[in-house]
C-alpha positions in Angstrom: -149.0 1.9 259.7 -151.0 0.5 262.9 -148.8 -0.9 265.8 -149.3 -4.4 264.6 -147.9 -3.8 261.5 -145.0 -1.9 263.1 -144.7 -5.5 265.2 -144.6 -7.3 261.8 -142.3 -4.8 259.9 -139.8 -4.8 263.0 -139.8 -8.8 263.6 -139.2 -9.0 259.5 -136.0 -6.4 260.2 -134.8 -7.9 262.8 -134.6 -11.3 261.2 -132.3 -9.6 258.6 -130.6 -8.0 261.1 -129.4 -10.5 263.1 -127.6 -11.5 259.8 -125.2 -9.1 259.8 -122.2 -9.2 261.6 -120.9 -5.7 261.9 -124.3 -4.7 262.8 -124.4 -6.9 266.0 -120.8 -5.5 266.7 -122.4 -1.8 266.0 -125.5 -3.1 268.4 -123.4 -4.3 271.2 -121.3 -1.5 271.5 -124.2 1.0 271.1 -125.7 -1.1 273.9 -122.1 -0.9 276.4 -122.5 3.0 275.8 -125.8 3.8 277.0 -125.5 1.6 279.8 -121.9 3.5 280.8 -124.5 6.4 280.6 -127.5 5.3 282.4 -124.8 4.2 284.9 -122.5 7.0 285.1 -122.8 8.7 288.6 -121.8 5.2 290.1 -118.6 4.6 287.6 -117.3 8.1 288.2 -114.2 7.5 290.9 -114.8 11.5 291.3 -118.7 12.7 291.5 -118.4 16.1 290.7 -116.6 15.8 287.7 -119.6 17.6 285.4 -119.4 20.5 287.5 -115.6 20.9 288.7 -113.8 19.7 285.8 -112.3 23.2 285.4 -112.0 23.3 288.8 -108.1 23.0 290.1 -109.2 22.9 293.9 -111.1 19.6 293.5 -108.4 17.7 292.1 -105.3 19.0 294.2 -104.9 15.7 295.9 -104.3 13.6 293.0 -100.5 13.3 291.5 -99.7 15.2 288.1 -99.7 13.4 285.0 -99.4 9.8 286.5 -99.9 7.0 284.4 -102.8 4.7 285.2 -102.2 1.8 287.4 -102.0 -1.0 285.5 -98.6 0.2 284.2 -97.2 -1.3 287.4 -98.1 -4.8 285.4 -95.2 -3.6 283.0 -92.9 -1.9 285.5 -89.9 -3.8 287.4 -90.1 -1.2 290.2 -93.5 -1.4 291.2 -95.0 2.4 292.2 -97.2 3.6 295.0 -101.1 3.4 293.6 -103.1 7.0 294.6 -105.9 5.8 297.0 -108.4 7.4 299.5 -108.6 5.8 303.1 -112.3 6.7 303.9 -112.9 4.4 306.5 -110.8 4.9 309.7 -111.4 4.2 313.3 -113.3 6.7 315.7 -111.8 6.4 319.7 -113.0 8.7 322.3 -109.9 8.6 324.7 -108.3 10.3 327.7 -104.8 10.8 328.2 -103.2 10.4 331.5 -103.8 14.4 332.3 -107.3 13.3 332.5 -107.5 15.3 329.2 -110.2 14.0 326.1 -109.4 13.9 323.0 -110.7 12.2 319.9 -108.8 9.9 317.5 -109.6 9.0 314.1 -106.5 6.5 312.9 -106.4 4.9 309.5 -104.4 1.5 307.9 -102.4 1.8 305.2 -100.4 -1.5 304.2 -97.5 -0.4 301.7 -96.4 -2.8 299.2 -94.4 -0.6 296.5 -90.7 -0.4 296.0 -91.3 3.6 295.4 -92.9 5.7 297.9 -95.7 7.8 297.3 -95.4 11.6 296.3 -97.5 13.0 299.3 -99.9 11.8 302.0 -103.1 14.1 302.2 -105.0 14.8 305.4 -108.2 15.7 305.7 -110.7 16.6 308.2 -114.0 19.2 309.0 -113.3 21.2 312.2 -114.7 23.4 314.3 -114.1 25.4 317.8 -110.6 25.6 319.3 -108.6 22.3 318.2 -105.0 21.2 318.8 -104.4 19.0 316.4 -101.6 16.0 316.3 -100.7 13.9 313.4 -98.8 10.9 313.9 -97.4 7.6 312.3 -96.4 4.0 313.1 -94.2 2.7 310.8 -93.8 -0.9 310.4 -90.6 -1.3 312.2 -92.5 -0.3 315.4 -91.0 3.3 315.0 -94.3 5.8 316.2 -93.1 9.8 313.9 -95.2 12.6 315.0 -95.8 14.3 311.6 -96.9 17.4 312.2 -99.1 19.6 315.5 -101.1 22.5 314.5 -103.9 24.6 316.5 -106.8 25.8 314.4 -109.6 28.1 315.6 -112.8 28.0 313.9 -116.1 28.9 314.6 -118.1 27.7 311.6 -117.3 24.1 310.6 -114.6 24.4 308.2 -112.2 21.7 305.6 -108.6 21.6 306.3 -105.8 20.1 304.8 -102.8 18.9 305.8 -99.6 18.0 303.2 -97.0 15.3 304.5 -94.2 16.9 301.9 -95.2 20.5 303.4 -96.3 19.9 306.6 -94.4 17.4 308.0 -91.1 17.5 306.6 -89.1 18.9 309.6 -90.8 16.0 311.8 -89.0 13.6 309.0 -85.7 15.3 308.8 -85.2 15.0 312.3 -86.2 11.2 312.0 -83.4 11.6 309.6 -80.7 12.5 311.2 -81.3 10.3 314.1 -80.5 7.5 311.5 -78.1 8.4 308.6 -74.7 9.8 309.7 -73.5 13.6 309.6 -71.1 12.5 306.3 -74.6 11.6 304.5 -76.6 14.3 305.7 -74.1 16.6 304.8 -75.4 15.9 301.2 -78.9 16.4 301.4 -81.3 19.7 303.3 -84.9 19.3 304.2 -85.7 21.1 300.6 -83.9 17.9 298.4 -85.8 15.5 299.4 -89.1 14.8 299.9 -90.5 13.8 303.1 -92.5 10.4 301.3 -88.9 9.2 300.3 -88.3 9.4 304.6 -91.1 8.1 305.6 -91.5 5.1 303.4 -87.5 4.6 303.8 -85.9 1.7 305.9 -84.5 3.4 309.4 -80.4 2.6 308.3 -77.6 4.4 307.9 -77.1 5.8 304.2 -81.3 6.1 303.7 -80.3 9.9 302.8 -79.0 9.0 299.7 -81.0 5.9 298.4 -84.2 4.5 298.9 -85.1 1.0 300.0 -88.8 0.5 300.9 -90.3 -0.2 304.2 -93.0 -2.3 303.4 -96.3 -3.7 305.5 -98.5 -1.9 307.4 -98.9 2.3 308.9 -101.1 3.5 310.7 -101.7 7.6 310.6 -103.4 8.8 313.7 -105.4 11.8 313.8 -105.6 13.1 317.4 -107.3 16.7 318.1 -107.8 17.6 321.9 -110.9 18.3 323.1 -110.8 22.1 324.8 -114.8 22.6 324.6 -117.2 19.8 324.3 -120.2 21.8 322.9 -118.1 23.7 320.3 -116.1 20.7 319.3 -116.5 19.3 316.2 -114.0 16.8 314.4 -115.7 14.7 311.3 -115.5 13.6 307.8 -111.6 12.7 308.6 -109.8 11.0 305.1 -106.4 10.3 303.8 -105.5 10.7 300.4 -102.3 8.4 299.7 -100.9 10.7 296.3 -99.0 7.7 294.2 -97.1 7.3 291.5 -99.3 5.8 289.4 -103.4 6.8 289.7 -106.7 5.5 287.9 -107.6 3.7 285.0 -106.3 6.3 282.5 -103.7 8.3 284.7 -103.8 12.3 284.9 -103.3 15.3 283.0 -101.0 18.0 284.0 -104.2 19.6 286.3 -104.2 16.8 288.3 -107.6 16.0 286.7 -108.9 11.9 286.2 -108.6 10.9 282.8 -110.9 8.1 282.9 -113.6 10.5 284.7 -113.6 13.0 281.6 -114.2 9.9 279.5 -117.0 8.7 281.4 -118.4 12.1 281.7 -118.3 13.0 277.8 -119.5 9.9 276.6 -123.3 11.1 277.3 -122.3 14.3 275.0 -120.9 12.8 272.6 -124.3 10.7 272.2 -126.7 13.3 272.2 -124.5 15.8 270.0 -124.2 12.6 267.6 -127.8 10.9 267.8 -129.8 14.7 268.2 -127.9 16.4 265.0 -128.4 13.4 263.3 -132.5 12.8 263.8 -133.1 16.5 263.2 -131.4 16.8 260.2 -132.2 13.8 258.4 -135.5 14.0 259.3 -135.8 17.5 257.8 -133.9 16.4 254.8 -136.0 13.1 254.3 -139.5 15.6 253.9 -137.7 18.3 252.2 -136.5 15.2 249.4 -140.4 13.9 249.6 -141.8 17.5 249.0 -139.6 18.3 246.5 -140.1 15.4 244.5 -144.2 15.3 245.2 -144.8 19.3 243.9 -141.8 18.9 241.0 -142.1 21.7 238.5 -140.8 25.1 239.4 -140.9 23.7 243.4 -138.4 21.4 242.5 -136.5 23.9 240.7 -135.9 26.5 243.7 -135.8 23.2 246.2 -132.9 22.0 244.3 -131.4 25.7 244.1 -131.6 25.8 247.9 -130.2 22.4 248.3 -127.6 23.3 245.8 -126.6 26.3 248.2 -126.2 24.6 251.2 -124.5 21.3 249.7 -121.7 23.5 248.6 -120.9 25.2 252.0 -118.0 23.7 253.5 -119.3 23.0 257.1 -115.8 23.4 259.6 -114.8 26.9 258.1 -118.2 28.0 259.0 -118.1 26.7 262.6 -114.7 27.5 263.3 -116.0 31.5 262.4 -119.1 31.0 264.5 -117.7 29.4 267.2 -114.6 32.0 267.3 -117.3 35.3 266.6 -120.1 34.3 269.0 -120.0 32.7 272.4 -119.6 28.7 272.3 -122.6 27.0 273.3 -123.6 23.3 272.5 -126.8 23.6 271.4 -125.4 26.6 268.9 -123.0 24.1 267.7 -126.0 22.0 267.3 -128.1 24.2 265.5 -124.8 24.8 262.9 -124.4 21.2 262.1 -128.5 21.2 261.9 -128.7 23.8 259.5 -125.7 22.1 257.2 -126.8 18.4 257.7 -129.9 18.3 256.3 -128.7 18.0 252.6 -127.0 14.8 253.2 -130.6 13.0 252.7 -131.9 15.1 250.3 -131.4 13.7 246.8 -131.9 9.9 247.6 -135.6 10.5 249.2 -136.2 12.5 246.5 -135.2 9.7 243.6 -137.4 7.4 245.7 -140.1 9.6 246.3 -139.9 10.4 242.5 -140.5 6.3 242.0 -143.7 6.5 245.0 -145.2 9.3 243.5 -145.9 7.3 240.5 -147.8 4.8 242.2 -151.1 3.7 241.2 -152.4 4.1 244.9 -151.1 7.8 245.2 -152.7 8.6 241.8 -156.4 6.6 243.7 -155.5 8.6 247.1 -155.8 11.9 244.1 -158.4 10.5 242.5 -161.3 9.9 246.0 -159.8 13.6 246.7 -156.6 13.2 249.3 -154.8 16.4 250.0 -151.3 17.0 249.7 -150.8 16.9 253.3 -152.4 13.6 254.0 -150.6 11.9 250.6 -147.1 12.9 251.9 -147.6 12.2 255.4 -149.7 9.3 255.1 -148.6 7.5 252.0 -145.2 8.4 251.1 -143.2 9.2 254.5 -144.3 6.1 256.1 -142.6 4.2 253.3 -138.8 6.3 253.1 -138.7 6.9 257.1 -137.6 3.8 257.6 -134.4 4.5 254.9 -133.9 7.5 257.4 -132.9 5.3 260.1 -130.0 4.2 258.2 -128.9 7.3 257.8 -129.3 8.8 260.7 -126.8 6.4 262.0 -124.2 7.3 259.5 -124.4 10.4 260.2 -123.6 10.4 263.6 -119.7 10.0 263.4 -119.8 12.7 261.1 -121.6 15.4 264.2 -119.2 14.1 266.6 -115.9 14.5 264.7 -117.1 18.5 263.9 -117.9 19.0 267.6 -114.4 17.6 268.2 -112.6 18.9 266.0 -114.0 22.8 267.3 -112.9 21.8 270.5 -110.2 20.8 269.6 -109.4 24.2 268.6 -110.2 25.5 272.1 -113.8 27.1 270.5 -116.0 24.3 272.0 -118.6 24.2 275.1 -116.3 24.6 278.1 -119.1 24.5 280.6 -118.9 20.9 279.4 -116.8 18.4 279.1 -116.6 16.5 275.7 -113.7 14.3 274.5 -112.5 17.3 271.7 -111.9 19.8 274.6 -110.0 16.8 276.5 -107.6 16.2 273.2 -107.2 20.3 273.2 -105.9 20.7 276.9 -103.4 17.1 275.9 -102.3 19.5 272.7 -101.5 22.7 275.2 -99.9 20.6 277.9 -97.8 19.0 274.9 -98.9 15.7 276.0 -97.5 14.0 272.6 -93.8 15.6 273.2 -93.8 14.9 277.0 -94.9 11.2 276.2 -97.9 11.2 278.1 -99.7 8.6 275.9 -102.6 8.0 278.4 -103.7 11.4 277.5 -104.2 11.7 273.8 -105.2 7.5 272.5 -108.0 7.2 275.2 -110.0 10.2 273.7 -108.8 9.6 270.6 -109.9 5.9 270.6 -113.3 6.7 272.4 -113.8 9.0 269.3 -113.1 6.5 267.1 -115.0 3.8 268.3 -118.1 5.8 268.6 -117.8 6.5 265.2 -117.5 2.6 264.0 -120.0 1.9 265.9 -122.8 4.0 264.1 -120.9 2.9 260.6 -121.4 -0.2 261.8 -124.8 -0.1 262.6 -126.0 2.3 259.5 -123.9 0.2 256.7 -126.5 -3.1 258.0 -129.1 -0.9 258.0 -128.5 0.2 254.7 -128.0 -2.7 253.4 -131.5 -3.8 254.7 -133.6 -0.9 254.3 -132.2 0.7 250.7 -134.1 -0.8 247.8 -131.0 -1.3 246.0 -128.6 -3.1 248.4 -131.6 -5.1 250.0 -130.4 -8.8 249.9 -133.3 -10.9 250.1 
């Protein structure tokens, strides 16, 4: 089959194609996913999720198990949202001891009726820093959180917790509003430091919170002590909400929508790499089978037989458990199992081709087996092999999640199975954290129509005895 043929054969296919509905669903999807792939590095809200998912330190800033924002759309009480203030304002100033210091001060305009859980601080320092946090609230009332001195001579991150850092600075803002009676109540340890912050200056703002909305500002001043040592950059705020991402959080803290993202690219390859291997191999082990017949057939089929009856999970539940969990072992399992599916429909239609009066001419002028199967036979079943290739798709990714889920899967990875096994060990189901169990769930699910979708047309198309025209 020469290139222009190929143009003929796929113009003719597509022309059917287009026909079926559920394929163009299957098509569309199949489409959205690799483009989510292609694109992936710019839709991750966190970069380094392939690399730190298992990481606790990278995610400490976000709130634990949070439902995603659009809940608020639901919620009579709207909650704080968990955003990063990236882009503040850089001042070189000098104080009226002729002192310098630097000031990096960020807006935050606060529109929820519950406060956040924690205001984050970040900043890269080096040399010998004092370093002041402060706020302006929106009734003109300027808090100075917290004042540290750090010491470093390499650059070096620090962070800086509101509810850890500055609840002494809040207290006292406390008690300068809210009468002895109230405070009587409540100690520094009871309640958290947001719940001050975001509070309306009155008496009784102990015991009940009414929020202060419109605009902060957090200023980050650190004094300048020695110019060439100095060093004060890559200053952020990480406002911890209520409510955070598309999908919420699991009880690490971790993005849910970010582990989606990130295992959708596996659960392609695992899918559409099982599935073209083993098919493939099954398609010319039916053709060969079929073409020698006699006592080849005999020991084919015997093999075949063998592997057919193996149940596949028990096996990679013992594998996975005995040796080290690797992808591409998993791989090679399903591989090694797949390969039947194919097996005895190429061979019933290379039992049909074999009879063909050009295969007994290719004999005849002196053809080998080699060039008969590969030249005259494959060309004409490879194209069933495309159908099921995509059928067998859901099938590779429901095994690989369904090890995972176990806890026996790839952790150096992350795949949507090993995202439903931490939601089962965190008890996501009993603790009614939804967010964390339909989104992989679905993702599986719809991964899997999609390929049904697209193999059932093809099917229907390429199988002599479903082929409607």
């Amino acid at each position: 089959m020469n290139i222009k043929d190929l143009g003929y054969w796929f113009r003719d296919f597509w022309a059917e194609f287009r026909r079926e509905g559920s394929g163009l669903v299957g098509l569309a999807l199949l489409i959205l996913f690799l483009l989510v792939t292609i694109f992936e590095n710019p839709l991750l809200p966190f970069k380094e999720t392939n690399s730190r998912w298992r990481d606790i330190t990278y995610w400490q800033d976000n709130p634990i198990n949070a439902p995603p924002v659009w809940t608020n759309l639901f919620a009579q009480k709207k909650a704080a949202r968990t955003i990063n203030l990236e882009k503040g304002k850089r001042e070189e100033l000098t104080d009226d001891e002729g002192n310098s210091y630097v000031q990096d001060s960020f807006l935050y305009h606060f529109t929820a009726d519950k406060a956040p859980l924690d205001i984050i601080f970040h900043s890269t320092i080096q040399g010998m820093v004092p370093y002041i946090i402060e706020v302006e609230r929106p009734d003109g009332a300027t808090i100075q959180l917290t004042q540290q001195y750090f010491e470093y001579s390499d650059t070096t991150p620090v962070r800086i917790s509101v509810n850890n850092d500055g609840k002494d600075s809040l207290f006292t803002f406390l008690k300068i509003h809210d009468s002895e009676d109230n405070l009587s109540m409540v100690s520094s340890g009871s309640i958290r430091s947001t719940e001050i912050l975001f509070n309306k200056a009155r008496e009784g703002m102990a015991g009940s919170f009414e929020a202060l909305k419109g605009n902060y500002r957090f200023i980050i001043k650190a004094l300048v002590l020695d110019p060439d040592q100095f060093v004060l950059q890559d200053s952020h705020i990480v406002v911890t909400g209520s409510v955070s991402g598309l999908l919420g959080t699991d009880n690490m803290k971790r993005d849910i929508f970010s582990g989606l993202v990130a295992g959708l690219k596996w659960a392609l390859f695992i899918g559409l790499f099982t599935s073209a291997v083993s098919v493939l191999i099954g398609v010319f082990y039916g053709i060969m089978s079929a073409y020698f017949g006699g006592i080849v057939d005999t020991i084919m089929q015997f093999i075949y037989q063998i592997f057919v009856s193996i149940p596949l999970l028990p096996v990679l539940i013992v594998v996975s458990a005995v040796f080290k969990p690797s992808i591409w072992f998993l791989i090679g399992v399903m591989v090694i199992f797949f390969w039947p599916g194919s097996v005895m429909t190429v061979r019933s239609m290379a039992f049909q081709i074999k009879e063909e009066t050009y295969i007994e001419a290719a004999r005849a002028l002196g053809a080998g087996h080699r060039r008969i199967i590969f030249n005259h036979m494959a060309p004409l079943l490879i194209p069933y092999s495309f159908a099921s290739m995509a059928l067998s798709v859901p099938s590779a990714i429901v095994y690989e999640s369904s090890v995972s889920l176990l806890g026996l899967g790839d952790a150096s990875i992350v795949t949507w199975g090993q995202i439903l096994h931490d939601a089962m060990l965190g008890n996501a189901i009993l603790n009614g954290l939804w967010w964390w169990v339909i989104p992989p769930g679905l993702a599986i699910a719809i991964m899997g129509m999609t390929f049904a979708f697209l193999g059932f047309a093809m099917d229907r198309i390429l199988h002599p005895k479903l082929r409607t025209r």
